[in-house]
C-alpha positions in Angstrom: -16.1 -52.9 -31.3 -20.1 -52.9 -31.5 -21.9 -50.1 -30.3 -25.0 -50.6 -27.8 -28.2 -50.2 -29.0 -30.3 -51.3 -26.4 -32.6 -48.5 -24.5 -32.2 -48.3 -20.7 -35.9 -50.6 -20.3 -34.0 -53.7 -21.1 -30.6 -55.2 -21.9 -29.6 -55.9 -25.7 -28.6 -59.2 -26.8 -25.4 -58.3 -27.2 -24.6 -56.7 -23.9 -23.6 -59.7 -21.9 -20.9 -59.9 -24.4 -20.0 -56.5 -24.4 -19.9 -56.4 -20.6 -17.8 -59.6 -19.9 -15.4 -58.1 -22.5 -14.8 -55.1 -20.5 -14.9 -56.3 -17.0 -12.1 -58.3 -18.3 -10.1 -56.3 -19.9 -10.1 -54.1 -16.9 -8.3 -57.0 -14.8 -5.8 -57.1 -17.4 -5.1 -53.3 -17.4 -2.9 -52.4 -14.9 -2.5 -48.2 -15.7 -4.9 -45.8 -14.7 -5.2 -44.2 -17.4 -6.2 -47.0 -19.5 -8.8 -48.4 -16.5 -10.4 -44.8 -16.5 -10.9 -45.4 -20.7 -12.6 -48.8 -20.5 -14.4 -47.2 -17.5 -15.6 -44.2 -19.6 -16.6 -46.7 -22.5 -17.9 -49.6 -20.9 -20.6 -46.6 -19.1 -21.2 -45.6 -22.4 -22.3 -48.5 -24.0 -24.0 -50.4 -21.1 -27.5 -48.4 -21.0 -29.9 -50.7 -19.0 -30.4 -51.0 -15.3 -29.9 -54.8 -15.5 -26.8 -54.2 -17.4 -24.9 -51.7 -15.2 -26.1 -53.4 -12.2 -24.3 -57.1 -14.0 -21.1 -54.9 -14.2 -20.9 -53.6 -10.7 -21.6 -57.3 -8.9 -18.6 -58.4 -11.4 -16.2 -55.4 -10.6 -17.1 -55.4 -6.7 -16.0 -59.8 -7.1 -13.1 -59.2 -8.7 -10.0 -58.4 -6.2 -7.8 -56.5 -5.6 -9.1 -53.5 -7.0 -12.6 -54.8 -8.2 -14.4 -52.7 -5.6 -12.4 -49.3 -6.3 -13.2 -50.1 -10.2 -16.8 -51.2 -9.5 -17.4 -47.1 -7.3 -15.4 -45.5 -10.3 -17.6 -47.1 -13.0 -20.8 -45.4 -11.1 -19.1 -41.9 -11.2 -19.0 -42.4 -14.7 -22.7 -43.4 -15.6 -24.1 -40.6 -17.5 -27.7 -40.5 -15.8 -28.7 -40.6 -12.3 -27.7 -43.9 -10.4 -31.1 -46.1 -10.4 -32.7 -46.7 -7.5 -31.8 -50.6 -7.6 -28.1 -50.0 -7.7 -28.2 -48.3 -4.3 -28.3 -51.1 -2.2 -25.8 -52.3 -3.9 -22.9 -49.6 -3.5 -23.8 -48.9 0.6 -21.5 -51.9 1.3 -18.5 -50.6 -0.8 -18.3 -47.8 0.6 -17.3 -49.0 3.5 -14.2 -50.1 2.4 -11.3 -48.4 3.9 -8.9 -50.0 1.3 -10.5 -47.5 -1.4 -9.7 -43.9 -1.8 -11.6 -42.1 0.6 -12.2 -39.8 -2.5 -13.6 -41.8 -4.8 -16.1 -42.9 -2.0 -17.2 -39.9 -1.4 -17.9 -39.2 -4.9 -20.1 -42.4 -5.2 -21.5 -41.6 -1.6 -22.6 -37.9 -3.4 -24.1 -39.9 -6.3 -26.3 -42.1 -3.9 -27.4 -38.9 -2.3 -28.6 -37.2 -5.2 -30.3 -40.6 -6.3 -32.5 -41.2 -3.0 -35.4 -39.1 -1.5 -34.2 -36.7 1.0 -35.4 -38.5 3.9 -33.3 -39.4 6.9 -34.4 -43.5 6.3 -32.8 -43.4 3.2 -29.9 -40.9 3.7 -28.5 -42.3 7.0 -27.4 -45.6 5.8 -24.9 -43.8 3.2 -23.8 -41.6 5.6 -23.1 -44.1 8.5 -21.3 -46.2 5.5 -19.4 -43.2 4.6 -18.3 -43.1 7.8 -17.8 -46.1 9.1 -14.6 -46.3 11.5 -13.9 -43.0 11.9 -13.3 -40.7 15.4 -15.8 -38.2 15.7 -13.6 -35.5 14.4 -12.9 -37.4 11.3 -16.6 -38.2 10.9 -16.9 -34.6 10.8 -14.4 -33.5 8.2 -15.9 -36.1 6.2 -19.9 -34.9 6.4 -18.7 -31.5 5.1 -16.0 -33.3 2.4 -19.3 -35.2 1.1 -21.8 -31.7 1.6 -19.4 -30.4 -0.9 -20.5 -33.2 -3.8 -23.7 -33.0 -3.2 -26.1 -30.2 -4.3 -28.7 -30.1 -1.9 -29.7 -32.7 0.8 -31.1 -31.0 4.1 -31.0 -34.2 5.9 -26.9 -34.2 5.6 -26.8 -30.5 6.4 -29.1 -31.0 9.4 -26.8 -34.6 10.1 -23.6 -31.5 10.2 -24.6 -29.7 12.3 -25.5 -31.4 14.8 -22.2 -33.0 15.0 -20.7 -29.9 14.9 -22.5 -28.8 18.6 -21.1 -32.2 20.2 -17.5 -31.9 18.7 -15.1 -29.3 20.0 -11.3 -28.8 18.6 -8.8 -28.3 20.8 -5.7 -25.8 19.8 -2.4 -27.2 20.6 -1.1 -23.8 20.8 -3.0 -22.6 23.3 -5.1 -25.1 24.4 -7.9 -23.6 24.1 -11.2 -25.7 22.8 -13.7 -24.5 20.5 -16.4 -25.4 17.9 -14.8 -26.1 14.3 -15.7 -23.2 12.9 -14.8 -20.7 15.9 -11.8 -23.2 15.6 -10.8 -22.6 12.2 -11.4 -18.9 12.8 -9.1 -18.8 15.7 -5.9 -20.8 14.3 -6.1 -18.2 11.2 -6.4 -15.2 13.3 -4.2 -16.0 16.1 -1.5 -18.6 14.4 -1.8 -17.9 10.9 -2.6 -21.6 10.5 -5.0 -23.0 8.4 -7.5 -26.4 8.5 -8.0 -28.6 6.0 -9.6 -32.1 6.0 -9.1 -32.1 10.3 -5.2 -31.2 9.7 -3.8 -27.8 10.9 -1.8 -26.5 8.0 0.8 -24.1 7.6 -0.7 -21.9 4.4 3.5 -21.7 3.2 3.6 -25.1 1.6 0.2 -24.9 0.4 0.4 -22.0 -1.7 4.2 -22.9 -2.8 2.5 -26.8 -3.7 0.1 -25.0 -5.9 2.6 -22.5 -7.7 4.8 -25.4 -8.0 2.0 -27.3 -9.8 0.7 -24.3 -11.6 4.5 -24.0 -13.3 4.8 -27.8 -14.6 1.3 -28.1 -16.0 0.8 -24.7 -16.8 -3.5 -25.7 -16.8 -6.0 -23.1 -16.4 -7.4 -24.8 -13.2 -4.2 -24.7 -12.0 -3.4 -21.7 -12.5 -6.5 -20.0 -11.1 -6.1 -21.8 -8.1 -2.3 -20.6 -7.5 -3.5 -17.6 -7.8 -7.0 -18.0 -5.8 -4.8 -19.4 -2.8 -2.5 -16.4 -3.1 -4.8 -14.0 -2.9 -6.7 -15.8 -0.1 -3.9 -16.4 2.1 -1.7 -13.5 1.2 -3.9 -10.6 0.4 -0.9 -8.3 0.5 1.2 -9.7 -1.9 1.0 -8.2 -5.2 -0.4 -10.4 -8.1 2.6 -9.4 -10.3 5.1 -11.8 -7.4 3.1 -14.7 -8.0 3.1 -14.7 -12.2 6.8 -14.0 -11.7 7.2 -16.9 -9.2 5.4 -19.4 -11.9 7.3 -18.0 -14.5 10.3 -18.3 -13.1 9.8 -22.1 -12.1 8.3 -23.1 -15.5 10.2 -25.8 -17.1 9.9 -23.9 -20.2 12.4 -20.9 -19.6 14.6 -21.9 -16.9 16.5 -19.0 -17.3 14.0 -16.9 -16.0 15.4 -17.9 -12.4 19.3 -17.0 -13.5 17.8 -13.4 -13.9 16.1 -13.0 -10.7 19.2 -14.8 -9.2 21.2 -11.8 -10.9 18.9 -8.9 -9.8 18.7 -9.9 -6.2 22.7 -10.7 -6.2 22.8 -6.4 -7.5 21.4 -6.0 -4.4 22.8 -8.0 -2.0 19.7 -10.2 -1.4 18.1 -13.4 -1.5 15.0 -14.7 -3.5 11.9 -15.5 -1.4 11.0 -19.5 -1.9 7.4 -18.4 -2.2 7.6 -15.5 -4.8 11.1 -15.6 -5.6 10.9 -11.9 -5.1 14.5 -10.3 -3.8 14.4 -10.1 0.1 17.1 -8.4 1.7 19.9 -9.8 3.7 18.0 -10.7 7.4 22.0 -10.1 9.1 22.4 -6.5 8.2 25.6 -5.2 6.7 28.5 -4.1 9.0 29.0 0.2 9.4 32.6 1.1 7.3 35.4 2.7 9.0 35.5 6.3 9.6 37.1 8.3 6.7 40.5 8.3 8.0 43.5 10.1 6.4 46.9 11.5 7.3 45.5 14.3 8.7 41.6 13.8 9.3 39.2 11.5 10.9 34.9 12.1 10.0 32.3 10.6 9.4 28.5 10.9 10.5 29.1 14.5 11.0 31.6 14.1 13.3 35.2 15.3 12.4 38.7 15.9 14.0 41.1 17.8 11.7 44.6 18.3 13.0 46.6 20.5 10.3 50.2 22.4 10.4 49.4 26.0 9.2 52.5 28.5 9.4 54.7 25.9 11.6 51.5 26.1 13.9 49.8 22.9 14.6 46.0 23.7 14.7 43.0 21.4 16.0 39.6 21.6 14.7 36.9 19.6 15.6 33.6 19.5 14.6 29.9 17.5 15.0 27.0 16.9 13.8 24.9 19.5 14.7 28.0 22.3 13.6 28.3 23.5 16.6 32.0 23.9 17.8 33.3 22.2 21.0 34.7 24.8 23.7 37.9 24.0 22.4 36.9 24.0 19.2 40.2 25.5 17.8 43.7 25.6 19.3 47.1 26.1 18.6 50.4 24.4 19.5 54.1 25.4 18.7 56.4 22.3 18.2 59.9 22.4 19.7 61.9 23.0 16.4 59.6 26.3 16.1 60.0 27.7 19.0 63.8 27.0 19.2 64.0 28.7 16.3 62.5 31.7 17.6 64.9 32.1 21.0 67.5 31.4 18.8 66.0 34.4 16.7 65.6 36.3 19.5 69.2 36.0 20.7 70.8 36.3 17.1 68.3 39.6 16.9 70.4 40.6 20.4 73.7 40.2 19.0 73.4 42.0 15.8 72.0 45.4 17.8 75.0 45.0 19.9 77.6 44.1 17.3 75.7 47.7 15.2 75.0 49.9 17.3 77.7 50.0 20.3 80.7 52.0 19.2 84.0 50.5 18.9 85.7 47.7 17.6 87.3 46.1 20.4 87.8 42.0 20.8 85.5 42.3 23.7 82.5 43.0 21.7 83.3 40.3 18.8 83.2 37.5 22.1 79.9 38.8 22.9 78.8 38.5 19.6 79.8 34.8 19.4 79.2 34.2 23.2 75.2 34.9 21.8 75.5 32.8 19.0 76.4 30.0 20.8 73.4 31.0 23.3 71.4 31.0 20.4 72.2 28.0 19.1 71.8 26.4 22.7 68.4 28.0 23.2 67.4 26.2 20.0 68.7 23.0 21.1 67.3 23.2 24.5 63.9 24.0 23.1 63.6 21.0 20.9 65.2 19.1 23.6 62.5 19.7 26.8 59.6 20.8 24.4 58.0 17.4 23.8 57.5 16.6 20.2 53.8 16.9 18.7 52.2 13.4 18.0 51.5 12.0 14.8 48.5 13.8 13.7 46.6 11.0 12.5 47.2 9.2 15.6 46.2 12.6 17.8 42.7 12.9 15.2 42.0 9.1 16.6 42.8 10.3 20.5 40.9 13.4 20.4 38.1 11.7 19.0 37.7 9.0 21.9 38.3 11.9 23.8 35.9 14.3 22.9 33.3 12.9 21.0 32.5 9.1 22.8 32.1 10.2 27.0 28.8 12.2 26.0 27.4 10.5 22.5 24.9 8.4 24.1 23.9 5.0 22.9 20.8 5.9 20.5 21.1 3.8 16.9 23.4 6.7 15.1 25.4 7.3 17.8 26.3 3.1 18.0 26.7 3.0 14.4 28.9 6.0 14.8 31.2 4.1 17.8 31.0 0.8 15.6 32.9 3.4 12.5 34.9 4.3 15.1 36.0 1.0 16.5 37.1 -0.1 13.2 39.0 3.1 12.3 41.2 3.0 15.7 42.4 -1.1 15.2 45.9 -0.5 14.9 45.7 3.4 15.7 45.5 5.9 18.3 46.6 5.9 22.0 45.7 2.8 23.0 46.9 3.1 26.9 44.7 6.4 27.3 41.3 4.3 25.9 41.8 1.0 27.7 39.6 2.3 30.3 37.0 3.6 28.1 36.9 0.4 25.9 36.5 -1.4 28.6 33.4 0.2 30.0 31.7 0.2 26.2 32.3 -3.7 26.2 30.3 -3.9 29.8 28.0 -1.4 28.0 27.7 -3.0 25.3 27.0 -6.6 26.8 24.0 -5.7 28.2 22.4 -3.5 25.0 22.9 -6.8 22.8 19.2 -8.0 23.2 18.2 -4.5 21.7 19.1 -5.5 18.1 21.6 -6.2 15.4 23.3 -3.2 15.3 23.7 -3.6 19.0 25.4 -6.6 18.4 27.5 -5.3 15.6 28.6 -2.8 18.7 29.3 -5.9 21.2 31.3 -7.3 18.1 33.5 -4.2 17.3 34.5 -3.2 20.7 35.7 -6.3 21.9 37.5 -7.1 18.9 39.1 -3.4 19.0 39.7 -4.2 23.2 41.7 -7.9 22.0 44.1 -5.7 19.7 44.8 -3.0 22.3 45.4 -5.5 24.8 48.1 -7.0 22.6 49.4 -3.7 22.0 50.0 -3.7 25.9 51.7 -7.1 25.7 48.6 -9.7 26.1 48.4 -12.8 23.0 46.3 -11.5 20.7 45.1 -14.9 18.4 44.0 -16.2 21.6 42.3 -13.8 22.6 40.1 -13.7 19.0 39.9 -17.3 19.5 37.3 -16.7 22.9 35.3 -14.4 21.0 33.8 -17.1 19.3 33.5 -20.1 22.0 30.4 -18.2 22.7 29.0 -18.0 19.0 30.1 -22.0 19.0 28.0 -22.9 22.2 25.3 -20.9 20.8 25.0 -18.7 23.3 25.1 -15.6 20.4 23.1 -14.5 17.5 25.0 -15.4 14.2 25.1 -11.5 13.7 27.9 -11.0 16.3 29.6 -14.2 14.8 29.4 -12.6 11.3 30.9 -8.9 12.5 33.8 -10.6 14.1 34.6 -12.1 10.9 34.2 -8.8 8.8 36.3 -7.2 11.2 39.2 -9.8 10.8 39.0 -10.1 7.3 39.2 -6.2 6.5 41.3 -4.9 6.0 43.5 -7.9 5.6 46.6 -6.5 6.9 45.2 -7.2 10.7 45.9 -10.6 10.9 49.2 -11.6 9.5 50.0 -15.0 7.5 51.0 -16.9 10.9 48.4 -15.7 13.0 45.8 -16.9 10.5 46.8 -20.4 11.0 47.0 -20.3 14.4 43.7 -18.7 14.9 42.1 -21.0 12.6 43.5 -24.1 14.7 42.2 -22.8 17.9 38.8 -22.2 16.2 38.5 -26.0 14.8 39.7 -26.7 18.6 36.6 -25.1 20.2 34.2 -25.9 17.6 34.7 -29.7 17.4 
């Protein structure tokens, strides 16, 4: 290849040459990156006026992309564009076919290359422009402000467009100039406006740390960062190196961890900053602690023990201060048969020892209160009703004393949701039916307050389908209507995924059979 000589007063001898070998080439070349070299060299080595203005007529003939080439060629020139090519570039910039970006970087040349006078300014600008709505005129002015490094006439051209154009918000429908406009949707909507589009700044800022992973550039990665900070000034810088880091190509397993650290803690990873984001349906309250003998939890206990053939109840909450009946004590039947028969046995002896004589009379006494002894014993554990299980009389007493007065504050509900769980398949489920069934009516209207609220709705009405089968009702088909509301979406998911929890554990609630049952009338409602 020969190198140019010439001086920018005239053309070299060689140049024609030079410049029909390049304007060719460039129809040959179909990539971009190898038009943008022979762009680069062929505006290296052309130097006169004559010259560059020969290769622009060429490039702007040849079609399909000779006009595109021909405005790229001039951002390449490495001195201001001469006044002669001017005229020259006005009418390719109207083409809409071109990149609007490329035009307005040939459009910012001619501005910097004419006096800053409104005869020679306007034609660009109206070329710029031409076609557009007024909005889009607008967006463009300030695109093309942006390449240019001072022109008043432009700036004066701006603003006045901006007094005659007003935006209109299509949230609220409010109008308003574009920069009270672009003021508004970021203070009110969180929106943002670029290039007349309202944006949401979510994909923007995830486009850029997307980009800023794969090339891993410096301009790239200033402007993930710029855009982070701009949009989410709260978020700590450290979130968006770890989000770039964790998407780079190079060390993939950099996401695996952060998968494994969220999973520790029962989260998710935000799309954004991949940083671990808790669970939004919140964890369903455990059982009560619930043992042979014992039911607590939340402060809140019933203890029902045997001490010395004595059954005492204890029961406690969680402010430690005793009920009225804090304490009391029952006798079963088998004790206190055992002490009339005591009692009686207690008789005889004194009469068999201490009256005189040994007459046949007094022996039949003696076994005449034996046998009343052993009667009295029998009688006593015959109308004395026997004492209930005690871990079924710690559920009873709890529903008893603790749920009429406990209010429907958070603690309280989570308390009754512990509570709910603990008394599926326990307790006195005749005495509660009435109760249950005014904390599902209860419970039906506080289910807007939250999701422990539904959690609440959820365990009641799963606890009030088992009871009612303990009184004879079906009880799959009676777990099968909880959810035609979840499936008509009439519910929040939370109150589906309670229900779920609360049939899966512990397993032993559901038998084999009534799985598959259930899970037919499901597929029934649902489809």
């Amino acid at each position: 290849m020969t190198k140019s000589t010439a001086s920018s007063d005239g053309p070299s001898p060689d140049e024609p040459a030079l410049i029909g070998k390049w304007v060719n080439r460039l129809t040959r070349v179909t990539g971009k990156r190898e038009q943008v070299k022979c762009l680069t060299m062929l505006a290296r080595h052309v130097r006169s006026e004559t010259g560059r203005l020969a290769v622009l007529e060429q490039l702007a003939r040849r079609e399909p992309n000779g006009a595109r080439l021909a405005l790229m060629f001039l951002s390449r020139l490495p001195e201001r564009l001469p006044a002669t090519l001017i005229s020259q570039v006005i009418p390719l910039l109207q083409d809409d076919r071109i990149s609007s970006t490329i035009r307005i970087t040939a459009a910012g040349l001619c501005l910097e290359a004419v006096p800053d006078r409104a005869a020679h300014v306007q034609p660009i600008l109206s070329a710029i422009t031409h076609g557009l709505p007024r909005t889009q005129i607008l967006e463009r002015l300030i695109r093309l402000q942006k390449r240019v490094q001072n022109c008043q006439t432009l700036d004066q051209t701006i603003e006045q467009t901006e007094q005659q154009i007003h935006y209109r918000c299509s949230s609220c429908k409010r109008s308003f100039p574009r920069r009270q406009f672009i003021q508004h949707l970021w203070v009110q909507h969180r929106l943002t406006f670029q290039r007349g589009r309202i944006l949401e700044p979510q994909p923007i800022v995830e486009q850029a740390i997307n980009a800023a992973s794969q090339s891993g550039a410096v301009d790239d990665l200033d402007r993930a960062f710029a855009l982070s900070r701009m949009y989410y000034p709260d978020v700590p810088i450290y979130q968006v190196l770890q989000a770039i880091a964790a998407r780079s190509p190079a060390d993939p397993s950099q996401l695996d961890r952060l998968r494994e650290v969220a999973a520790a803690q029962a989260a998710g990873l935000c799309p954004i900053c991949l940083t671990a984001l808790p669970d939004p349906i919140p964890r369903l309250p455990p059982p009560l602690s619930l043992s042979a003998h014992r039911l607590a939890g939340d402060g809140y206990a019933v203890e029902v023990m045997m001490r010395n053939g004595v059954r005492s109840i204890t029961i406690r909450t969680p402010t430690e201060e005793w009920f009225p009946s804090q304490s009391f004590s029952r006798w079963p039947g088998r004790t206190i048969g055992a002490m009339v028969a005591t009692f009686i046995l207690v008789i005889a002896i004194f009469f068999t020892l201490v009256i005189p004589g040994d007459s046949w009379a007094l022996w039949v006494v003696a076994c005449g209160m034996v046998g009343w002894a052993w009667l009295g014993y029998a009688a006593a554990r015959w109308l004395v009703p026997a004492l209930p299980e005690a871990r079924a009389e710690a559920v009873r007493l709890a529903w008893e004393k603790f749920v009429p007065g406990i209010g429907r504050r958070p603690p309280a509900v989570r308390f009754l949701i512990r509570l709910c769980r603990s008394s599926l398949g326990e307790g006195h489920v005749r005495e509660r039916v009435a109760v249950v069934g005014e904390m599902v009516e209860q419970a039906a209207i506080l289910a807007d307050k939250g999701p422990l609220y539904l959690q609440f709705l959820a365990a009641v009405r799963v606890l009030q389908v088992y009871d009612a089968a303990v009184l004879g009702r079906d009880r799959v088909s009676g777990l099968a209507a909880l959810f035609e509301p979840i499936f008509r979406g009439e519910i929040s998911p939370i109150f589906a995924e309670a229900v779920a929890e609360l049939l899966l554990d512990p397993p032993g609630l559901l038998r084999h059979g009534e799985r598959g049952r259930l899970a037919v009338l499901l597929l029934h409602s649902a489809f």
